[in-house]
LOPA-357351 format. One record per residue: residue in three letters; x, y, z of N, C-alpha, C, O in turn. Coordinates in steps of 0.05 Angstrom, whole numbers, plus 5000, padded with zeros to 4 digits. Example, Ala and Ser with C-alpha at 12.3 -4.5 7.8 and 13.67 -1.06 7.14 Angstrom:
BEGIN
Ala526448865156524649105156526449345156528549345169Ser525749555142527349795143525850015157526850235161
% end
This chain:
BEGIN
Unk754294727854752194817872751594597892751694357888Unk751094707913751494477938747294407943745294547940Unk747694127952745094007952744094037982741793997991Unk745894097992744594208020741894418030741694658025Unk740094258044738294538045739094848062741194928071Unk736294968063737095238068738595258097740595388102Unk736895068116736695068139740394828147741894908164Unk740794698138743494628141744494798141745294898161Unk745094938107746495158108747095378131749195398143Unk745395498135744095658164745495558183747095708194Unk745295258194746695288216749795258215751395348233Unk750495118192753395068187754695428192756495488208Unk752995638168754695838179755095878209757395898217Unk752795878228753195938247754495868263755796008279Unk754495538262756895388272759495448274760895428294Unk760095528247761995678236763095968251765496028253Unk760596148262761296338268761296358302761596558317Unk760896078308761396048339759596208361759996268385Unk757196248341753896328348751896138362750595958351Unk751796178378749795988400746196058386745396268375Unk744595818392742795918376740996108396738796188389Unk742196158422739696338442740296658427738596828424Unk743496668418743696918410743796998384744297228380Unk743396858369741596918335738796988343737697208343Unk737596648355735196778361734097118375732097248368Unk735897168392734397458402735397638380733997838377Unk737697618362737597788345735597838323734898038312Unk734797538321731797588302729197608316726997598305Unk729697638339727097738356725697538352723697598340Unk725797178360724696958358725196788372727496758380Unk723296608381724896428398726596158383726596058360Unk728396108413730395988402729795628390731295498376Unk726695528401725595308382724195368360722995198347Unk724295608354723395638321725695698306725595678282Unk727695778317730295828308731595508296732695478274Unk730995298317731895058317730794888293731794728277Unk728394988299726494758275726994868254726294708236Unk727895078244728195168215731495138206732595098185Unk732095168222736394968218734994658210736294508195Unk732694568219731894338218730394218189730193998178Unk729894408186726894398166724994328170723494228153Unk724394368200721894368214720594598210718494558222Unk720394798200719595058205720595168177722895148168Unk718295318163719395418139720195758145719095938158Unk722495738131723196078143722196248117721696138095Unk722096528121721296728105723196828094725296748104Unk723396968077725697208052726697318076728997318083Unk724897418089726697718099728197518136729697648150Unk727797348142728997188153731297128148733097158165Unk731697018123734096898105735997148101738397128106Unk734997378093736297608089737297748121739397868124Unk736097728134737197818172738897668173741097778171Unk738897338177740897208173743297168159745197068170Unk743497248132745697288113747397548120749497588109Unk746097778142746798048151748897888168751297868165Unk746897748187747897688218750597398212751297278232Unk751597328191753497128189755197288170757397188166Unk754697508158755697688138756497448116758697388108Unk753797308106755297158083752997288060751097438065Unk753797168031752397208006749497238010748397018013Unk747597468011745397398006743697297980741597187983Unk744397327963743797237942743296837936741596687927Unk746696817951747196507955744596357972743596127967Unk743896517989742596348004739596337999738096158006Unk738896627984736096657969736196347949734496167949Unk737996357938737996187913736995867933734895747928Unk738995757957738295537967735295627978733495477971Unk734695847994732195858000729395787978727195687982Unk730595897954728395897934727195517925725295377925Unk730095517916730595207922729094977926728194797912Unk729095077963728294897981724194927976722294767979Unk724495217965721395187964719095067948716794997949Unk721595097926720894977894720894627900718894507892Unk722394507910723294257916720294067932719093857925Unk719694307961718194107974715994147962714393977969Unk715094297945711994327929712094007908710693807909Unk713894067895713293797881715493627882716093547860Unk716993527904717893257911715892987913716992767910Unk713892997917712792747918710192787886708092647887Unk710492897871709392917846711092847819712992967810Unk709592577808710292367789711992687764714192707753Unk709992827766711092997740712293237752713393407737Unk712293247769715193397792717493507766717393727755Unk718993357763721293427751720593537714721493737703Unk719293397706718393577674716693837690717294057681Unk715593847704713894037713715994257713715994457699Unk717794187730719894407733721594517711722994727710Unk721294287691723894357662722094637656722894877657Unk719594547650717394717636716795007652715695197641Unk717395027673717195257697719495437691719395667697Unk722495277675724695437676724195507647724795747643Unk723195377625722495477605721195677608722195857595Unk718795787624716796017615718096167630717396397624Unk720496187659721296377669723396577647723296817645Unk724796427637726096417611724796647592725596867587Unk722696517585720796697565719896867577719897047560Unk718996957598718797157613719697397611718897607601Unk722197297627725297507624725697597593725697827583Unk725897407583726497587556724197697548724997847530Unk721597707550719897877544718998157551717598337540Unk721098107581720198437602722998567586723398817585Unk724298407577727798607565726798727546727498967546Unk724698647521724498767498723299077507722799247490
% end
């Protein structure tokens, strides 16, 4: 799994798909410096953003939910001492969760 955030990712596809960012932008009906700041991680993008985008590069949406989710989980507690047990314990009760809605 790659450590890259959402917004790298994002532009590398596009890079990739030889997409200028004036014309992503009008496909998401946005301008093209909010387009920029969120390739950036200036600007936090939304689900259904990430999902227009994964249409408009035709790549994995799932893949990029997962970096999007990620990225959101990350900047909440990056600068919090208990950050990382915080999170062991977050994958534990998601865990317990899931198997609780299966029974």
């Amino acid at each position: 799994m790659s450590i890259e955030t959402i917004g790298e990712k994002l532009r590398g596809l596009r890079e990739a798909k030889t997409l200028p960012l004036r014309k992503v932008a009008a496909l998401l009906d946005i301008d093209v410096a909010i387009l920029s700041k969120m390739e950036r991680g200036e600007r936090k993008l939304s689900k259904d953003i990430v999902l227009k985008l994964a249409d408009i590069y035709e790549y994995n949406p799932d893949e990029l939910l997962v970096l999007f989710l990620s990225d959101k989980i990350m900047y909440e507690i990056q600068d919090e001492d208990l950050g990382e047990k915080a999170l062991k314990v977050a994958e534990k009760k998601v865990k317990y969760l899931k198997a609780k809605k299966s029974k």
